[in-house]
Short mmCIF file of the C-alpha atoms (twelve columns), coordinates in Angstrom:
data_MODEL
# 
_entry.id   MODEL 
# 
loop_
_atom_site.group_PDB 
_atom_site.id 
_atom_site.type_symbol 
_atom_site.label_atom_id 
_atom_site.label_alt_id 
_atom_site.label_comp_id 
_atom_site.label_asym_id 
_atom_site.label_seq_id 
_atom_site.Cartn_x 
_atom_site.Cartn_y 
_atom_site.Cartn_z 
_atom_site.pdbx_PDB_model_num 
ATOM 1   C CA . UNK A 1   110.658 27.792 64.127  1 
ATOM 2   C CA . UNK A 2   114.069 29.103 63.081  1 
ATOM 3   C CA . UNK A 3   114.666 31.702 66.233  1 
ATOM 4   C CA . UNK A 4   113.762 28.645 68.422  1 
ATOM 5   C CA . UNK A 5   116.619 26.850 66.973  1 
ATOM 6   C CA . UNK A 6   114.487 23.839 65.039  1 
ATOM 7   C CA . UNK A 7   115.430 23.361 61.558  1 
ATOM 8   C CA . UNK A 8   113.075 22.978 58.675  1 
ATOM 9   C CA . UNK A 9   114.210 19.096 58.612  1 
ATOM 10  C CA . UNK A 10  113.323 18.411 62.235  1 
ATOM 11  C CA . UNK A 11  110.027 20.353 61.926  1 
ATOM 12  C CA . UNK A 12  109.174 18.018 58.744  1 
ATOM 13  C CA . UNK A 13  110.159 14.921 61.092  1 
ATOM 14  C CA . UNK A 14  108.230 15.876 63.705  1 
ATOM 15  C CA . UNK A 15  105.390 16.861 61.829  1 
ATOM 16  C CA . UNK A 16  105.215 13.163 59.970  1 
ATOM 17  C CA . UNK A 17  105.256 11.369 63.824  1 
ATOM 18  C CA . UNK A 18  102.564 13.401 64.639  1 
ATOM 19  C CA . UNK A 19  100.483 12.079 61.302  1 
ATOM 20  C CA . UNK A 20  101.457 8.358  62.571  1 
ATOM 21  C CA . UNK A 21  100.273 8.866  65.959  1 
ATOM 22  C CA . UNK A 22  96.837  10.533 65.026  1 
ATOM 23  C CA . UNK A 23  97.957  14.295 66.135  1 
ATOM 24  C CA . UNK A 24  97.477  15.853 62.850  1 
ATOM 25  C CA . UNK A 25  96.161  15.318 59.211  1 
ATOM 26  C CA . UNK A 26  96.960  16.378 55.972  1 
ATOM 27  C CA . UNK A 27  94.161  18.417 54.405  1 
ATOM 28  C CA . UNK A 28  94.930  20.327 50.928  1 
ATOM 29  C CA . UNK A 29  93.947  24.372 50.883  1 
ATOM 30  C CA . UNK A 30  94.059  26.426 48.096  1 
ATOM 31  C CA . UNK A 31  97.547  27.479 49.388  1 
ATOM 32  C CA . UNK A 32  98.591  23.913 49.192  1 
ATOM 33  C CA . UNK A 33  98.986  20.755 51.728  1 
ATOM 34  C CA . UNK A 34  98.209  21.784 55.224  1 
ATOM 35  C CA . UNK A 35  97.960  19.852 58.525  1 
ATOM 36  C CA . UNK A 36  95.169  20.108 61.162  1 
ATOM 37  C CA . UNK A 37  94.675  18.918 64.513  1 
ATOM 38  C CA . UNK A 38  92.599  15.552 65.223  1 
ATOM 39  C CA . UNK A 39  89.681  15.108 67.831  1 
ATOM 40  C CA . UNK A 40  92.430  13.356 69.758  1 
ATOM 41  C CA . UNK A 41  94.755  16.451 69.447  1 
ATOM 42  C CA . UNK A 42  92.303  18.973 70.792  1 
ATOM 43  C CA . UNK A 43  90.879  17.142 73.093  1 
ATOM 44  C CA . UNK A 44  94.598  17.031 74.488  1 
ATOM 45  C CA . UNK A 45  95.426  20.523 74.149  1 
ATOM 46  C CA . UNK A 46  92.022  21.153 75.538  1 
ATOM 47  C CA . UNK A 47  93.196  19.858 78.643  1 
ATOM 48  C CA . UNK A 48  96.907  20.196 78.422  1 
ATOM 49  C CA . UNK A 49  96.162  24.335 78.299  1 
ATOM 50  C CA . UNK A 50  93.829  24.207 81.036  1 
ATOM 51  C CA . UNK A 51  96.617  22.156 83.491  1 
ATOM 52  C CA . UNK A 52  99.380  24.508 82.103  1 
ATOM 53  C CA . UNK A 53  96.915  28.166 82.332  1 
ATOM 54  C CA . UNK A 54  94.984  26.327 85.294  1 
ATOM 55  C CA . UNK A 55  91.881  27.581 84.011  1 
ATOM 56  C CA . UNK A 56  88.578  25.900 83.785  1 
ATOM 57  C CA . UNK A 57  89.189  23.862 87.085  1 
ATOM 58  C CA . UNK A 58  86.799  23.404 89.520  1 
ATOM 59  C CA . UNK A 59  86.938  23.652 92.813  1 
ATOM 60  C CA . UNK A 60  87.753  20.507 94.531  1 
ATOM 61  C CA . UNK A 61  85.159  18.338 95.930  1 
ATOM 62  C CA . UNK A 62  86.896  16.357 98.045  1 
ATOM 63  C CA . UNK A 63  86.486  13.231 95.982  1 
ATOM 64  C CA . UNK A 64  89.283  11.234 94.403  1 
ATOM 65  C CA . UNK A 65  88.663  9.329  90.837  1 
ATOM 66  C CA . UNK A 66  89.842  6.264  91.424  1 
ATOM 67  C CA . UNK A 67  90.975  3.642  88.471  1 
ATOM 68  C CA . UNK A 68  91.420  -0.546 88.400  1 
ATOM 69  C CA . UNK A 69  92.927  -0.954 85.328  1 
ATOM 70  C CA . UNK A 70  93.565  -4.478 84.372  1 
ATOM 71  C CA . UNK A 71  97.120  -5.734 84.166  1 
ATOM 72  C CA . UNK A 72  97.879  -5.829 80.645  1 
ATOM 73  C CA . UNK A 73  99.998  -8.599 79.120  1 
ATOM 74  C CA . UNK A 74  102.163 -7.061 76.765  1 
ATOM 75  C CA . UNK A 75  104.967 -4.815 78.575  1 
ATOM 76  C CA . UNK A 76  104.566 -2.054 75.999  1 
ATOM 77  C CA . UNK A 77  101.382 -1.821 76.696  1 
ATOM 78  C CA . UNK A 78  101.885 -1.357 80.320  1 
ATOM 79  C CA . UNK A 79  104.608 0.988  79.965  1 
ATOM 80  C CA . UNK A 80  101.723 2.827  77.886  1 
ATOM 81  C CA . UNK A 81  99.063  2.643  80.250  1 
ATOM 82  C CA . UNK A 82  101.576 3.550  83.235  1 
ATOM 83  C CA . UNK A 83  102.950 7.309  81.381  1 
ATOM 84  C CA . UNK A 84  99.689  7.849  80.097  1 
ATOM 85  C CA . UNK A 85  98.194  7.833  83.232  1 
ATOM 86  C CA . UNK A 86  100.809 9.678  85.015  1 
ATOM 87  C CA . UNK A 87  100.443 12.311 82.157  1 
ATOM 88  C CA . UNK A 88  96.759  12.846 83.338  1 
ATOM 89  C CA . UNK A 89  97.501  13.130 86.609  1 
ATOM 90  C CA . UNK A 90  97.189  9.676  88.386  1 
ATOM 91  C CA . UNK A 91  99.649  8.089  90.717  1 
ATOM 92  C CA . UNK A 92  99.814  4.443  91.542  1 
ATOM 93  C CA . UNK A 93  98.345  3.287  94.881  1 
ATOM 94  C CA . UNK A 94  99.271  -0.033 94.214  1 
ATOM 95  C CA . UNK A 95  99.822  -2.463 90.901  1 
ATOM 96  C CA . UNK A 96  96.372  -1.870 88.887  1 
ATOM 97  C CA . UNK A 97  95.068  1.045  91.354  1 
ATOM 98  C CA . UNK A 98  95.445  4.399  90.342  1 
ATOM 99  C CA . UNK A 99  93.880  8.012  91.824  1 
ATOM 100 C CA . UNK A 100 94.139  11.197 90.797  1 
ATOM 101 C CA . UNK A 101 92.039  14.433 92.707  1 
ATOM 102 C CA . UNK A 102 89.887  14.841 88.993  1 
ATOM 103 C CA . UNK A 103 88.862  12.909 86.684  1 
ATOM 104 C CA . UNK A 104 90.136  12.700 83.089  1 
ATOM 105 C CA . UNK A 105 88.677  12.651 79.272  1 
ATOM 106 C CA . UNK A 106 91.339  11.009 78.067  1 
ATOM 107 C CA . UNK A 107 91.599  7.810  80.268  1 
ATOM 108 C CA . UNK A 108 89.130  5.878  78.658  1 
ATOM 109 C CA . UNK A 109 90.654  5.977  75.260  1 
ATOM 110 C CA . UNK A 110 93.929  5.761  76.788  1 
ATOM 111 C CA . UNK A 111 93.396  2.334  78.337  1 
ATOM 112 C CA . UNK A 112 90.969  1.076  75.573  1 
ATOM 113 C CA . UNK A 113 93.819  1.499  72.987  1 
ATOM 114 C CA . UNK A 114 95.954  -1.172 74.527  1 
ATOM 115 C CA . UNK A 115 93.007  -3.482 74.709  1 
ATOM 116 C CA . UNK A 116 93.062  -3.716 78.588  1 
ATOM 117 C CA . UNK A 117 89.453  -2.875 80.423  1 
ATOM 118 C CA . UNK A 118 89.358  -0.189 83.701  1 
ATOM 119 C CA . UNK A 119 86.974  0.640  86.449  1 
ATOM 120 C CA . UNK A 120 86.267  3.925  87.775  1 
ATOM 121 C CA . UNK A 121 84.939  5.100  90.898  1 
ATOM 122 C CA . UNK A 122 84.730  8.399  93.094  1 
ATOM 123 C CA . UNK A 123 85.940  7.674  96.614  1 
ATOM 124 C CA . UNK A 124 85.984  9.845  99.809  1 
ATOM 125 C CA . UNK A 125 89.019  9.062  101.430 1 
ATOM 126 C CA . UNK A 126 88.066  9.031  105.513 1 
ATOM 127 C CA . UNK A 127 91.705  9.785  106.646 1 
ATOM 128 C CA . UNK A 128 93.773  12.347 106.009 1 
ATOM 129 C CA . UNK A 129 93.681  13.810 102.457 1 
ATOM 130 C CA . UNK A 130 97.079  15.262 102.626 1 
ATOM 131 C CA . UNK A 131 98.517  12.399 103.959 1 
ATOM 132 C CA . UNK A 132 97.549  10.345 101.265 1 
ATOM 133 C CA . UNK A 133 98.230  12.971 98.452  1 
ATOM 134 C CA . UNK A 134 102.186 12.942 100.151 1 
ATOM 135 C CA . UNK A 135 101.857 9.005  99.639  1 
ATOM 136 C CA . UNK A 136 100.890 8.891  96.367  1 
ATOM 137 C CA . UNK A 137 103.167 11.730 94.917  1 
ATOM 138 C CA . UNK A 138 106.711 12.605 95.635  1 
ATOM 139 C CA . UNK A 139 106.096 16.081 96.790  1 
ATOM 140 C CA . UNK A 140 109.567 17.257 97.697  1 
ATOM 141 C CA . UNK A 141 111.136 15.964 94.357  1 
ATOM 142 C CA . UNK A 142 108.149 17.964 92.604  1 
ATOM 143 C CA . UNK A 143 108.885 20.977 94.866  1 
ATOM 144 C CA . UNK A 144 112.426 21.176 94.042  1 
ATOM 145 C CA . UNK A 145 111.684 21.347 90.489  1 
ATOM 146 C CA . UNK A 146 109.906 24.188 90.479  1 
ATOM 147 C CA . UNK A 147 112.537 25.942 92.276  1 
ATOM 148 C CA . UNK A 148 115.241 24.920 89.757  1 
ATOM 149 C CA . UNK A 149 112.884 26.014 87.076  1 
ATOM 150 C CA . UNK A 150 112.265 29.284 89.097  1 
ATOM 151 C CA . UNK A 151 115.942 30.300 88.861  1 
ATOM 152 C CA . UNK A 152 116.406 29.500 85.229  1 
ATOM 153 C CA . UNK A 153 113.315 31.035 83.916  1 
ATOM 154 C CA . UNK A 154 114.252 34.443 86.092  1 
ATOM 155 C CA . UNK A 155 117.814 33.937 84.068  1 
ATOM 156 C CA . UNK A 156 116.005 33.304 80.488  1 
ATOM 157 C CA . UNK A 157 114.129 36.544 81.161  1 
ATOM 158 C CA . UNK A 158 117.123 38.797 82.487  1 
ATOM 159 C CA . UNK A 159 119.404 37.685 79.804  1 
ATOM 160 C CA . UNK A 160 116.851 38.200 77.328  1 
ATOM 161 C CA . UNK A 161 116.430 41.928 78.371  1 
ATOM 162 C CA . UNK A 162 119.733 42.657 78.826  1 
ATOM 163 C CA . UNK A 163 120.315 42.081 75.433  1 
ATOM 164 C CA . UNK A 164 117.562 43.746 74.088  1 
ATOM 165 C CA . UNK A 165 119.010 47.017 76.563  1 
ATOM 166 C CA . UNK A 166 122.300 46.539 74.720  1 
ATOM 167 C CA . UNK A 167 121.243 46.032 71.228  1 
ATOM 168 C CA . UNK A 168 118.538 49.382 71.753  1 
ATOM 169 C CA . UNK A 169 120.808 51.485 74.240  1 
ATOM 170 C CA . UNK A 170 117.757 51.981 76.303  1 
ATOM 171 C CA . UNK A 171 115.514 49.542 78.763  1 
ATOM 172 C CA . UNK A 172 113.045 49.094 76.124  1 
ATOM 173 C CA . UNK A 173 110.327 46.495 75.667  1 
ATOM 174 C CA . UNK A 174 111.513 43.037 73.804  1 
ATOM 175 C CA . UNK A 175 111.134 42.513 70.342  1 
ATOM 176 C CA . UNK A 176 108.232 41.098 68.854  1 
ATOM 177 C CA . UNK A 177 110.711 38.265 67.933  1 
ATOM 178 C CA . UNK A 178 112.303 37.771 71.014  1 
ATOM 179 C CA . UNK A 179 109.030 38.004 72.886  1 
ATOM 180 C CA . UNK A 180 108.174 35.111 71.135  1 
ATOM 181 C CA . UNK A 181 111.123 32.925 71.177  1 
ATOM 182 C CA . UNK A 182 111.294 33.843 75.890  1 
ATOM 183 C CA . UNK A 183 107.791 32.860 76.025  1 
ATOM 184 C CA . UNK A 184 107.897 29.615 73.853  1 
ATOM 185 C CA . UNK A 185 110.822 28.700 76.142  1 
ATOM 186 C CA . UNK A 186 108.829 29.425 78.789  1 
ATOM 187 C CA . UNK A 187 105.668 27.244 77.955  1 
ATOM 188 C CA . UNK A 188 108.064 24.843 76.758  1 
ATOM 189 C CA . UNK A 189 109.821 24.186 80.121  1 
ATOM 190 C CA . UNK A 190 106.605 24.575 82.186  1 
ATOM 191 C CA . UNK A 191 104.483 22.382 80.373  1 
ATOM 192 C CA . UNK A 192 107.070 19.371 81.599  1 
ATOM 193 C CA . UNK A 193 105.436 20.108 84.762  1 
ATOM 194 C CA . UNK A 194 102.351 17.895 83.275  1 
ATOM 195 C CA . UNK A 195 104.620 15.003 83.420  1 
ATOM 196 C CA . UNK A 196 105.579 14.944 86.650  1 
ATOM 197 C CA . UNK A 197 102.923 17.469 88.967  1 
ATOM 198 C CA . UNK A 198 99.009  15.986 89.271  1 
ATOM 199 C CA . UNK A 199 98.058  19.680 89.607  1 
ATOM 200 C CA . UNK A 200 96.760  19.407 93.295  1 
ATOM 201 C CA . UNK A 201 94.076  21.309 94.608  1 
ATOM 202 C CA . UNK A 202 95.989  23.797 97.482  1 
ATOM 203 C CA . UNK A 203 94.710  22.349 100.336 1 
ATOM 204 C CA . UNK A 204 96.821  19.299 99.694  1 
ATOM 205 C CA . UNK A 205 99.791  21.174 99.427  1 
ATOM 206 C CA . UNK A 206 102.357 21.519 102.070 1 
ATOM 207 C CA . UNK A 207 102.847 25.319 103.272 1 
ATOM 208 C CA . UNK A 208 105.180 27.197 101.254 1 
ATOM 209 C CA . UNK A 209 104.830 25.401 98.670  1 
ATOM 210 C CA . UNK A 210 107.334 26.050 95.584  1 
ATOM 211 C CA . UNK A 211 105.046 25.903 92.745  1 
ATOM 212 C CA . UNK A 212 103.020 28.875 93.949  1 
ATOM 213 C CA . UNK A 213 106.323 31.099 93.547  1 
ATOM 214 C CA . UNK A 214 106.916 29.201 90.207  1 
ATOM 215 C CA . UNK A 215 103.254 29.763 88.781  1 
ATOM 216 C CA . UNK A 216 102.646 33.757 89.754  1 
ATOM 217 C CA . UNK A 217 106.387 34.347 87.436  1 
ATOM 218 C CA . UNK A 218 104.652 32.124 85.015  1 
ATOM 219 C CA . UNK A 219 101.639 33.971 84.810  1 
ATOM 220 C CA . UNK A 220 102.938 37.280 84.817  1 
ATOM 221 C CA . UNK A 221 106.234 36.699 82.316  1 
ATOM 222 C CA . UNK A 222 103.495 34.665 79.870  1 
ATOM 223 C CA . UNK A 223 100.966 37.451 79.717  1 
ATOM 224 C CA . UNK A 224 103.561 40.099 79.350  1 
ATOM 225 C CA . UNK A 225 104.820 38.814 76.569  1 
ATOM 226 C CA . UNK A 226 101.856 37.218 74.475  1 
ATOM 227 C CA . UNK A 227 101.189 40.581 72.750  1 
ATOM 228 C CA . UNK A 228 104.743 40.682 71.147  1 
ATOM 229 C CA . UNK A 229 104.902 36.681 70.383  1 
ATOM 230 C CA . UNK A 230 101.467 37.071 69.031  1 
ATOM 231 C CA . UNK A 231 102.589 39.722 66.713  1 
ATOM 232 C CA . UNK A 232 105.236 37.871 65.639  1 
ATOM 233 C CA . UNK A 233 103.491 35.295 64.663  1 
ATOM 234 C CA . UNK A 234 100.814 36.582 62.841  1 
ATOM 235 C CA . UNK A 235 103.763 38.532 60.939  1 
ATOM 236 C CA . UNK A 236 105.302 35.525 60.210  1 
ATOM 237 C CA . UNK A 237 101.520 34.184 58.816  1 
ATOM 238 C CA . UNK A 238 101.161 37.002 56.707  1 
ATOM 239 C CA . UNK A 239 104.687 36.113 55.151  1 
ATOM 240 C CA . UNK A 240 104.039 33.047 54.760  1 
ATOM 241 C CA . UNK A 241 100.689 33.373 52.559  1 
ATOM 242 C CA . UNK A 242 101.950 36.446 50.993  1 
ATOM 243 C CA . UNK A 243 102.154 35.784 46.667  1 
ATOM 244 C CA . UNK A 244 105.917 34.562 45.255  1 
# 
């Protein structure tokens, strides 16, 4: 993680949170100690890839899944409950109501682990769709996120070549290494996005809409540079099993 800036001692940090909160587990190889992901990890970045790669979704049906979750008594547990669910996509209709355009794998075990019991239900909304989706979610706010992210990703990627055209004297592909360390960035900063955008299906979009712009540079920065930062990485693997 060194060209990303993370030190070994934040990377060991990180990696024992992770153990607490049921991301990983140690498991021993013949190599030595070792961490894997948990069902609860995969299942996330199961889900987490498809949002960021939007991949796997289907087409909307015009339903909305639509949560009662009951009011939990501790506020921990509600503060829980309440960025969980707007992790997964669900916006607040009112105190205990929730909707969200899909449903989610995760919500069950979400809500279950703060002891608090849910409803769901699919519901056709009879009014207007995009009204309600502009109700639930602060669009604009959303919208002008991707545009600031826009601009700084277009900078991440010009800097990074004009470097690489200065260190090479020619306009010359990125190294392996820096391909990986623009495109973690990249993920890195997009996948915040999950936080904050449901992931709406584009007819309940406004026109113009900023996060189309946003996704096509994604998509076409990401998959130019996943050969290199694959490379890299697998160099780094061999390295890293290699004998002393």
């Amino acid at each position: 993680m060194a060209p990303l800036g993370i030190a070994a001692p934040a990377v060991r940090t990180a990696i024992s949170r992770m153990v607490r909160q049921d991301w990983l587990e140690p498991v021993r190889l013949r190599s030595g100690a070792a961490y894997r992901l948990t069902p609860k990890a995969q299942r996330r970045l199961t889900e987490a890839a498809q949002r960021i790669y939007r991949s796997g979704l289907a087409p909307w049906d015009h339903r909305w899944h639509l949560l009662v979750v009951d009011r939990a008594v501790d506020r921990a547990a509600r503060d829980s409950i309440r960025n969980g669910l707007t992790y997964l996509g669900y916006a607040p209709l009112r105190e205990g109501t929730w909707i969200s355009p899909r449903t989610s794998a995760e919500v069950d075990a979400l809500v279950a682990a703060e002891g608090v019991a849910t409803y769901h239900f699919l519901a056709e909304h009879e009014s207007d769709d995009v009204r309600l989706a502009a109700a639930a979610w602060d669009l604009d706010e959303i919208g002008r996120s991707y545009t600031s992210w826009l601009s700084e990703a277009r900078l991440l990627v010009a800097n990074a070549s004009e470097r690489s055209a200065l260190a090479s004297g020619s306009d010359t592909e990125l190294s392996d290494r820096d391909a990986f360390v623009v495109r973690s960035r990249l993920v890195h900063g997009w996948r915040k996005f999950l936080f904050r955008d449901p992931g709406l299906p584009s007819e309940l979009l406004p026109d113009g809409w900023p996060g189309a712009a946003a996704a096509r540079f994604f998509d076409d920065q990401t998959t130019h540079l996943l050969a290199g930062a694959s490379r890299y990485v697998d160099a780094c693997l061999r390295l890293e099993g290699a004998p002393a």
